[in-house]
C-alpha positions as CSV (number, residue, x, y, z in Angstrom):
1,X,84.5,-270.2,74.7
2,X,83.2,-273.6,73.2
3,X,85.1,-275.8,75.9
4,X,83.1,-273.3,78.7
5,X,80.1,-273.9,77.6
6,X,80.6,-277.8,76.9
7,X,81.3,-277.9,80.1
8,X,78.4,-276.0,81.5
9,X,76.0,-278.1,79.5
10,X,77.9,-281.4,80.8
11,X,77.8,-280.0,84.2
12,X,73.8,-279.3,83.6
13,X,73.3,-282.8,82.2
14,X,75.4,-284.1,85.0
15,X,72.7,-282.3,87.5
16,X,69.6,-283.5,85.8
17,X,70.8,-287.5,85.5
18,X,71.4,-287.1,89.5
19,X,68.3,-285.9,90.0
20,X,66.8,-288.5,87.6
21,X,68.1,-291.1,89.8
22,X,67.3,-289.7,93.2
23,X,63.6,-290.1,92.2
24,X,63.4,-293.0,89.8
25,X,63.5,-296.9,91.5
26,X,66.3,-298.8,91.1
27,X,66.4,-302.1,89.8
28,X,67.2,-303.7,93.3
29,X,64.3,-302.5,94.9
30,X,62.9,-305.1,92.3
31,X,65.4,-307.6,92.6
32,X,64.8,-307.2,96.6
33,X,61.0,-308.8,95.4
34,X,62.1,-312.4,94.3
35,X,63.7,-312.8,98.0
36,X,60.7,-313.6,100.1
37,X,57.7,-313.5,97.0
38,X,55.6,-316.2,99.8
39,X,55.9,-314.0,103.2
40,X,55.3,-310.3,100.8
41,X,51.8,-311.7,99.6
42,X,50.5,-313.4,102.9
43,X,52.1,-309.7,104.5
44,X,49.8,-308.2,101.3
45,X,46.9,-310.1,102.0
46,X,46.8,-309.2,105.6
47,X,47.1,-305.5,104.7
48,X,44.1,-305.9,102.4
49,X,41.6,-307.3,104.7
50,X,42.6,-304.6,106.8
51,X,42.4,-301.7,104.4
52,X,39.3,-302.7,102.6
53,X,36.8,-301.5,105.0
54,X,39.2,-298.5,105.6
55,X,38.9,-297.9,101.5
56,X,35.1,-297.8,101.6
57,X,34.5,-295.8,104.6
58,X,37.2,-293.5,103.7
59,X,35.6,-293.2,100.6
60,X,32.0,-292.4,101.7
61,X,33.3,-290.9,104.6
62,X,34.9,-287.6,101.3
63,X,31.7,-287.7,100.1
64,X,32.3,-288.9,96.4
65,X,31.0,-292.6,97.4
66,X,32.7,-295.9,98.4
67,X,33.7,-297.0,94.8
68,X,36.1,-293.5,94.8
69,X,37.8,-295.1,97.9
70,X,38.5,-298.6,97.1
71,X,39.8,-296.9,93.3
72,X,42.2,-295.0,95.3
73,X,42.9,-298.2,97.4
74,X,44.2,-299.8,94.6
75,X,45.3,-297.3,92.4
76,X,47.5,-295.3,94.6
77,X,48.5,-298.0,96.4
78,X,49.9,-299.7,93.1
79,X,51.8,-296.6,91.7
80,X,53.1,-295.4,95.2
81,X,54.4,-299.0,96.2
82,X,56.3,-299.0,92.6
83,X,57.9,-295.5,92.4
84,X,58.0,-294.7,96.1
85,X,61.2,-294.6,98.4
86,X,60.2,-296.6,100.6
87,X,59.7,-300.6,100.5
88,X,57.6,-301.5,102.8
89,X,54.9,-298.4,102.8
90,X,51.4,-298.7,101.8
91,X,49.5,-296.0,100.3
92,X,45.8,-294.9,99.9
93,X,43.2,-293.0,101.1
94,X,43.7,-291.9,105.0
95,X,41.5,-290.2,107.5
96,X,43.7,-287.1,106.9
97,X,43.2,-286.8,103.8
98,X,39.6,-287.5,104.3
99,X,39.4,-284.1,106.7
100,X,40.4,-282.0,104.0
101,X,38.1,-283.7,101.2
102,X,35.2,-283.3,103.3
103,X,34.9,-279.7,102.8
104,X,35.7,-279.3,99.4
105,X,33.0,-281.7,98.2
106,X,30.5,-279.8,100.2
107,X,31.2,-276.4,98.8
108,X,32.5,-277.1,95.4
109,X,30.6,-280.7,94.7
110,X,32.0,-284.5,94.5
111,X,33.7,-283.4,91.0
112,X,36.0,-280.7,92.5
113,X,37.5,-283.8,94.4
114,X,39.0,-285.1,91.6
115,X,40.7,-281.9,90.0
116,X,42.3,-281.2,93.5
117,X,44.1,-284.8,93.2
118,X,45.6,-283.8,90.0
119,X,46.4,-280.5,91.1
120,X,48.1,-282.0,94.3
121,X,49.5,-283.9,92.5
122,X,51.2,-281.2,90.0
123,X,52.3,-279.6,93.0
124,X,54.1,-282.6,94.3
125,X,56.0,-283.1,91.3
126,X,56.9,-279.9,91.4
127,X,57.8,-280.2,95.5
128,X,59.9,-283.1,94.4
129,X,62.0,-281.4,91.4
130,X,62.5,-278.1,94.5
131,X,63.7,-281.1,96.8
132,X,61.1,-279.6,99.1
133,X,61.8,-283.4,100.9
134,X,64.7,-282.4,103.0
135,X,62.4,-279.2,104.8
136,X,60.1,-281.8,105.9
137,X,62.7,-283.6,108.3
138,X,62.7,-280.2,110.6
139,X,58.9,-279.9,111.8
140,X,59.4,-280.6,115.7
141,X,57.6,-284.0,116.9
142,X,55.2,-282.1,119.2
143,X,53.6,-280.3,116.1
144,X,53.3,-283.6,114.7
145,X,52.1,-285.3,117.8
146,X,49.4,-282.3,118.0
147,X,49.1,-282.7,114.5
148,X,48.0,-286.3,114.7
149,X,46.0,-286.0,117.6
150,X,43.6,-282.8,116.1
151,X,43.0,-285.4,113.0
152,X,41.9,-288.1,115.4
153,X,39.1,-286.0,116.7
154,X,38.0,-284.5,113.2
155,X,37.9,-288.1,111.6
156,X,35.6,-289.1,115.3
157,X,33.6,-286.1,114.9
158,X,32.8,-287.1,111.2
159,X,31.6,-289.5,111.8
160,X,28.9,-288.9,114.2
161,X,26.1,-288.5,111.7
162,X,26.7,-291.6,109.9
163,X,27.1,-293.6,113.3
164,X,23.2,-292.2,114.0
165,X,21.9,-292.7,110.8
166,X,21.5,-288.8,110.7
167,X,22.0,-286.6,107.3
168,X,23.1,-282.8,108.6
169,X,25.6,-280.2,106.6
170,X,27.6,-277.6,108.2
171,X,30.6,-275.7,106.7
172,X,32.7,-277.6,109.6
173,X,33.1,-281.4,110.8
174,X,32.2,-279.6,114.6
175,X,28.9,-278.3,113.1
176,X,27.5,-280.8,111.5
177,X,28.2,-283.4,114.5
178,X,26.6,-281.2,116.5
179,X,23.4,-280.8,114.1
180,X,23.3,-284.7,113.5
181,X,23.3,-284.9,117.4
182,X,20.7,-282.4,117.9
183,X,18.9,-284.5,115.5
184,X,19.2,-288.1,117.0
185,X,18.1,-286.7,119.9
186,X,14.9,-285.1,118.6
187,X,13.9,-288.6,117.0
188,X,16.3,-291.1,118.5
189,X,16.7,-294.4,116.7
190,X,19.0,-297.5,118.1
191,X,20.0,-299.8,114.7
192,X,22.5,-297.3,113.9
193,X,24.2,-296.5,116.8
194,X,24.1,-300.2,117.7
195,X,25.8,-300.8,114.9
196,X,28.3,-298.5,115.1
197,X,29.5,-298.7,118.7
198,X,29.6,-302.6,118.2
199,X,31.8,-302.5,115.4
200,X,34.1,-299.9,117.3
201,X,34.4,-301.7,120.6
202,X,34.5,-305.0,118.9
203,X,37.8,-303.5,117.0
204,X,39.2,-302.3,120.4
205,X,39.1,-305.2,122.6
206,X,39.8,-307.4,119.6
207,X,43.2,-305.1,119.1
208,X,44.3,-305.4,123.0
209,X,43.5,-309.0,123.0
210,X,45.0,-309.9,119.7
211,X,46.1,-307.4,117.8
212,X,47.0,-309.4,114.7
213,X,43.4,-310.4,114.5
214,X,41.9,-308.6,111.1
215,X,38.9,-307.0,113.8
216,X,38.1,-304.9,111.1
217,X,36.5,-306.6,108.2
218,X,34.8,-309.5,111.0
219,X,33.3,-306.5,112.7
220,X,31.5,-305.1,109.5
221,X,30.9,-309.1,108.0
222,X,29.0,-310.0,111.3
223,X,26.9,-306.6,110.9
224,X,26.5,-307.1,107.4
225,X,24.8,-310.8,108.4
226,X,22.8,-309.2,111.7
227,X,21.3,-306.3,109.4
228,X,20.6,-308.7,106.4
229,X,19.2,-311.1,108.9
230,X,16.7,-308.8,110.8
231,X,15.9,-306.4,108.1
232,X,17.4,-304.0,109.8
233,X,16.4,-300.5,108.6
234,X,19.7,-298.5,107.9
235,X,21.5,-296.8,105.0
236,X,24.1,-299.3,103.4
237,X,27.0,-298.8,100.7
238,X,25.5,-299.3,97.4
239,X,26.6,-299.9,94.0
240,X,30.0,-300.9,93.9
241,X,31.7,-300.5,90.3
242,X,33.1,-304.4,89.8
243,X,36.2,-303.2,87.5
244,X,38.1,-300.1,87.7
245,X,37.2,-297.7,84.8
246,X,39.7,-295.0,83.2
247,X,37.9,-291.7,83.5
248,X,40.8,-289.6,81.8
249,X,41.6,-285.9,83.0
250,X,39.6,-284.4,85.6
251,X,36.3,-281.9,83.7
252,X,38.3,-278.2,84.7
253,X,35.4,-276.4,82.9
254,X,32.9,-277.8,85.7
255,X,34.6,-276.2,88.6
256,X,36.4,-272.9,89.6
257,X,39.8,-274.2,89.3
258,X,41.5,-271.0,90.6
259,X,39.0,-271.1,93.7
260,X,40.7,-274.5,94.2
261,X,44.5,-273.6,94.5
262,X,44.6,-273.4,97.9
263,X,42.7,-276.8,99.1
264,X,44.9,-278.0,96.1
265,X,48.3,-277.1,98.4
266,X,46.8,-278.3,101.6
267,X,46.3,-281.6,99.7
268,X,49.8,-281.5,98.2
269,X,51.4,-280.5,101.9
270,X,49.8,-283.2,103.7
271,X,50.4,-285.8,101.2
272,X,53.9,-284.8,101.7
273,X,53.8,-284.7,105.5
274,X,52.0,-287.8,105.9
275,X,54.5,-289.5,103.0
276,X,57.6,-288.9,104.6
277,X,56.7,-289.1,108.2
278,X,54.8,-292.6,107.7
279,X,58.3,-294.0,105.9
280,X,60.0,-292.3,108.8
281,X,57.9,-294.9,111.2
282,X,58.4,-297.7,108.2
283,X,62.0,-297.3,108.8
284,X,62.2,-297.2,112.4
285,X,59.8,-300.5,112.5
286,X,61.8,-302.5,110.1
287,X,65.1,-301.3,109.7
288,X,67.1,-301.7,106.9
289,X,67.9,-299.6,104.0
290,X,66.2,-296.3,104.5
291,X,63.4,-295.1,102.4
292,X,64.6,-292.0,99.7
293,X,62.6,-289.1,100.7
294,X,63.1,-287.5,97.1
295,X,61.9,-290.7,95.3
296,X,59.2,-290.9,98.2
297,X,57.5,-287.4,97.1
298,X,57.6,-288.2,93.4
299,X,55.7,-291.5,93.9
300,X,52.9,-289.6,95.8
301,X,53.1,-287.6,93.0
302,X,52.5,-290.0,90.4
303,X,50.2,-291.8,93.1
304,X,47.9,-288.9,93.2
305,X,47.9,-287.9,89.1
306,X,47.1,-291.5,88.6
307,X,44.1,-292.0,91.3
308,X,42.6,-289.2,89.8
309,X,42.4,-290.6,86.2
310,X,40.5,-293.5,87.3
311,X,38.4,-291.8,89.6
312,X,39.6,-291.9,93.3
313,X,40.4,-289.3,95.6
314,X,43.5,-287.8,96.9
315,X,45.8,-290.5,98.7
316,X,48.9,-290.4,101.1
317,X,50.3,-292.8,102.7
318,X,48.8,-294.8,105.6
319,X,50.7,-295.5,108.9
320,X,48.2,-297.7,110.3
321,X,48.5,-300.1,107.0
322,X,52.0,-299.8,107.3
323,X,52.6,-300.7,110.7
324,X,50.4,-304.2,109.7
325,X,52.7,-304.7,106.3
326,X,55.7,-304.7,108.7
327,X,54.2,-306.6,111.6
328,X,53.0,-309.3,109.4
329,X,57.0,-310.1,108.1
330,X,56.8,-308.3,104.5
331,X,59.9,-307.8,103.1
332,X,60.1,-305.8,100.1
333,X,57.1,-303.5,97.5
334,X,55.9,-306.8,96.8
335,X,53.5,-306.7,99.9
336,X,51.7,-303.1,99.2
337,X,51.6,-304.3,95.0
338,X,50.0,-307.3,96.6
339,X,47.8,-305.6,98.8
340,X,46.3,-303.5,95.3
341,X,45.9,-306.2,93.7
342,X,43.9,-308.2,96.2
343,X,41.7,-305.5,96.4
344,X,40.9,-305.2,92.6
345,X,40.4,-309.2,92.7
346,X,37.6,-308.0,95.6
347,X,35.8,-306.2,93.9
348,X,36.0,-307.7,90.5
349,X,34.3,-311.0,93.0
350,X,32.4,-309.4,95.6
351,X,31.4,-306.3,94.6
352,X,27.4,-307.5,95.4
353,X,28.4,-308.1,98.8
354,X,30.5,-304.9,99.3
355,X,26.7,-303.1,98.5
356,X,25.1,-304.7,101.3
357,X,27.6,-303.1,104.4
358,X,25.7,-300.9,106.4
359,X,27.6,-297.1,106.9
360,X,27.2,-297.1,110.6
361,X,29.6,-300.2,110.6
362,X,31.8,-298.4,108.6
363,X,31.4,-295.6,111.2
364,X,32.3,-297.7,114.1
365,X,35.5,-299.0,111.9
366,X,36.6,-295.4,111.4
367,X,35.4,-294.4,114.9
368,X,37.8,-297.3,116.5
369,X,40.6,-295.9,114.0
370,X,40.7,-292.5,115.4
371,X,40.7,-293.8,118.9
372,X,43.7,-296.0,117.8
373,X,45.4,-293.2,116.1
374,X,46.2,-290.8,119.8
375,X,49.2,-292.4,121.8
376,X,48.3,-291.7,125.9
377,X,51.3,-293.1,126.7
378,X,53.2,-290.2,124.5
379,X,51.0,-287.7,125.4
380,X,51.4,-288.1,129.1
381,X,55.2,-288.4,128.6
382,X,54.7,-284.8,126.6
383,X,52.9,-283.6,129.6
384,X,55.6,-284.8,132.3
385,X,58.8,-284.1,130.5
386,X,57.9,-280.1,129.2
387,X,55.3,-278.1,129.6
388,X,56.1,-276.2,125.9
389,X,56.1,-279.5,124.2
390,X,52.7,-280.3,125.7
391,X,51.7,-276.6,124.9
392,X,52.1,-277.0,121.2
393,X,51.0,-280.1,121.2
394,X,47.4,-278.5,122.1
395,X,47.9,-275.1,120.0
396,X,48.6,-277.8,116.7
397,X,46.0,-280.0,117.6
398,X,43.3,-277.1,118.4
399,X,44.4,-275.6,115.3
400,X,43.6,-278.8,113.3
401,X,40.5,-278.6,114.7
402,X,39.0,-275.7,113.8
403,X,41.5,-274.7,111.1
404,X,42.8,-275.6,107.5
405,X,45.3,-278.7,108.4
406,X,47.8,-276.9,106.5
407,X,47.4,-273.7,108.8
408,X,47.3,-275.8,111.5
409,X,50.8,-277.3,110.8
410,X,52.1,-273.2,110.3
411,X,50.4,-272.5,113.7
412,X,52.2,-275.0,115.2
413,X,55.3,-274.6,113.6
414,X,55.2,-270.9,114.7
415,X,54.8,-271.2,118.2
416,X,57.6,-274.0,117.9
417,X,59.4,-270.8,116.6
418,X,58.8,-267.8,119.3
419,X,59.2,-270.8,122.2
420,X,62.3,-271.5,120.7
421,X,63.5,-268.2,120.3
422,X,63.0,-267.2,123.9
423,X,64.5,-270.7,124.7
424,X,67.8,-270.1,123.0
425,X,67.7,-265.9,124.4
426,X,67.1,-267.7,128.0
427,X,69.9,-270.1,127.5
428,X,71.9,-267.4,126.2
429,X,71.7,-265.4,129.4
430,X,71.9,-268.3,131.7
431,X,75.4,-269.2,129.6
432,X,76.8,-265.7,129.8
433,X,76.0,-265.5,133.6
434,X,77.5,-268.5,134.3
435,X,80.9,-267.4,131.9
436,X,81.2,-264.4,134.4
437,X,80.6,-266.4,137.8
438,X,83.3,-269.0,136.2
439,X,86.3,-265.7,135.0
440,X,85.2,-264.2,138.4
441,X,85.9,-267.4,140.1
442,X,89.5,-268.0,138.3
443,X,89.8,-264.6,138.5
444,X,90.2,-265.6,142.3
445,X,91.9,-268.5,142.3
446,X,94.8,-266.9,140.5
447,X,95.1,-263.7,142.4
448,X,93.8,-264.6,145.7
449,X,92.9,-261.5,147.8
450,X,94.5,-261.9,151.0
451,X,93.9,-259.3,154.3
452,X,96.2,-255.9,154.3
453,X,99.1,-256.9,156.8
454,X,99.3,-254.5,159.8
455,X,101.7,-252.0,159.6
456,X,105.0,-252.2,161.5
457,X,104.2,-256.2,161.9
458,X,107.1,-256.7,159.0
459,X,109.6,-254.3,160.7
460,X,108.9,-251.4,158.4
461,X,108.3,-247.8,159.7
């Protein structure tokens, strides 16, 4: 009885220390960062001029202000690049993420932002401990292609009132582009839109042309000059904080915490989505040792019960920022810790400067991002090669549109379901047909039929 249960309870311990070191970094992933230190930081500091601008008009973009977004920047970014899977990820706040923000700020208030990032990231941890990782590997590329492509057009149609300078509220990102617009066009002003579509074409042609070039921050640094220059009248970032400031546990007495649960798991699932697809694309880029999807979820996790201490929204990871970490030769989590750190050197320097960026340049910035984000190429291959690919790929991204993101993905990953059913029940009956045309044919070729002789041809009467 006493050598049973010892060892049940070693067998239990057993379980727990392999699950302690599925999630926990291992000490080469740190040994990995004294390789290359030199081409990790310049790969760092490319990442941060690129993400900068991202940070503060992701930030405003949520609605709890440009400081929130450059917090996460660097807060997020730090944790996830230490106790993520992956190496060469970079974490923060994402367009995205931004799409399901926008609403809760506007019916619950900025505040309710920040309890949903700890909440998320509760329900992460406990995602990670369920190894919820390995379900993500099985939602079909066209529901992420459709997916992707329904965020691209929410994160645009965002940001149509700040690109005119326009305040309007609607319960959806489609209503209040369409108020804004409605707006403009009552009282049309040109600084603003100027502004924005500058900074957004400027970002495109610079990206075909050269697509190392950091478009990004010139764009809104040339607009910052031209609207300092000409007293330009348009609404700007603000305040900046210069330091980050420890703001503790989230106030759950302010807001209606069991109202939240539910944007709490759309948070939590997309952080996980976008996590594990975005090392997915890390991996394929770079090659390499693959990233741990386990140890991945649990430093998103960590990354979004951190953030929200210090004040910045919920964060995933970002693919775009990725894709530059790995184009510009980093080689280990040195590059993303960089990236943090450059940030918080930013803003502990230039936060006076960061105040003077005019929104509508951060609108063109975002604007150029979710033009960036749909791939033609893929989606015309999706069209050519099957018309139920390309189908989903619409349902998904009409979904995301008008829908929770979260219920957009179970849309898609429904109609996946029934298509495939009927697939597999048509490919059934095809296979079954063809089994009976091949037995019939054998069937033949064994016992060949051959025509009655006539009688009394063989002699017999």
């Amino acid at each position: 009885m006493g050598s049973q249960w010892s060892d049940s309870y070693i067998n239990r311990e057993s379980e727990r220390m392999t699950l302690f070191t599925r999630i926990t970094p291992r000490r080469s992933d740190f040994v990995a960062m004294k390789h290359n230190p030199r081409a990790d930081f310049i790969a760092g500091l490319s990442v941060a001029v690129v993400a900068l601008p991202l940070a503060l008009a992701f930030g405003v973009s949520s609605g709890v202000g440009a400081g929130a977004g450059i917090a996460t920047a660097i807060v997020a970014g730090l944790v996830a690049a230490i106790f993520g899977g992956s190496r060469l990820q970079v974490s923060g706040p994402t367009g995205a993420m931004t799409v399901v923000l926008v609403p809760i700020a506007l019916h619950f208030g900025p505040s309710a932002v920040f309890v949903v990032g700890f909440m998320a990231g509760v329900i992460l941890l406990v995602m990670t401990f369920a190894g919820a990782a390995h379900s993500m590997r099985y939602i079909p590329i066209s529901v992420i292609e459709g997916f992707t492509l329904g965020i691209a057009m929410l994160i645009g149609l965002q940001q149509i009132p700040m690109a005119l300078g326009v305040k309007a509220q609607s319960s959806s990102v489609v209503g209040s582009a369409w108020r804004a617009s409605v707006a403009w066009f009552k009282a049309p002003t040109f600084a603003s839109i100027n502004i924005a579509i500058f900074c957004a074409l400027f970002i495109l042609i610079l990206a075909r042309v050269r697509s190392g070039f950091p478009a990004g921050i010139v764009a809104v640094a040339l607009t910052t000059i031209a609207v300092w220059v000409e007293k330009l009248d348009v609404h700007t970032v603000g305040d900046v904080p210069r330091s980050l400031s420890f703001v503790g546990l989230p106030h759950l007495g302010d807001v209606n915490v069991a109202a939240l649960i539910i944007p709490a798991l759309s948070v939590a699932g997309l952080a996980a989505i976008e996590g594990l697809l975005c090392a997915t694309v890390a991996d394929s880029m770079a090659g390499g040792t693959p990233h741990n999807p386990h140890q991945e979820l649990f430093g998103q996790s960590l990354a979004n019960l951190v953030a929200s201490l210090f004040g910045g929204v919920p964060a995933t990871a970002a693919i775009a920022r990725t894709a530059v970490n790995v184009r510009s030769g980093a080689t280990s989590r040195l590059a993303a810790i960089s990236h943090s750190l450059i940030l918080w050197l930013c803003i502990a320097v230039a936060s006076g400067l960061v105040a003077h960026i005019p929104l509508p340049a951060l609108a063109g910035v975002l604007i150029a991002t979710a033009l960036r984000m749909v791939d033609v190429e893929r989606m015309r291959n999706f069209a050519k090669e099957t018309n139920t690919d390309f189908f989903i790929v619409a349902i998904t991204a009409a979904a995301t549109l008008f829908l929770d993101l979260v219920e957009a993905v179970a849309v898609g990953l429904v109609i996946a379901g029934i298509i495939s059913a009927f697939q597999n029940r048509y490919n059934h009956e095809t296979h079954e047909h063809q089994v009976d045309d091949a037995e019939i044919a054998l069937e033949h070729a064994l016992h060949p039929v051959t025509p009655q002789k006539e009688k009394g041809s063989d002699g017999i009467h």
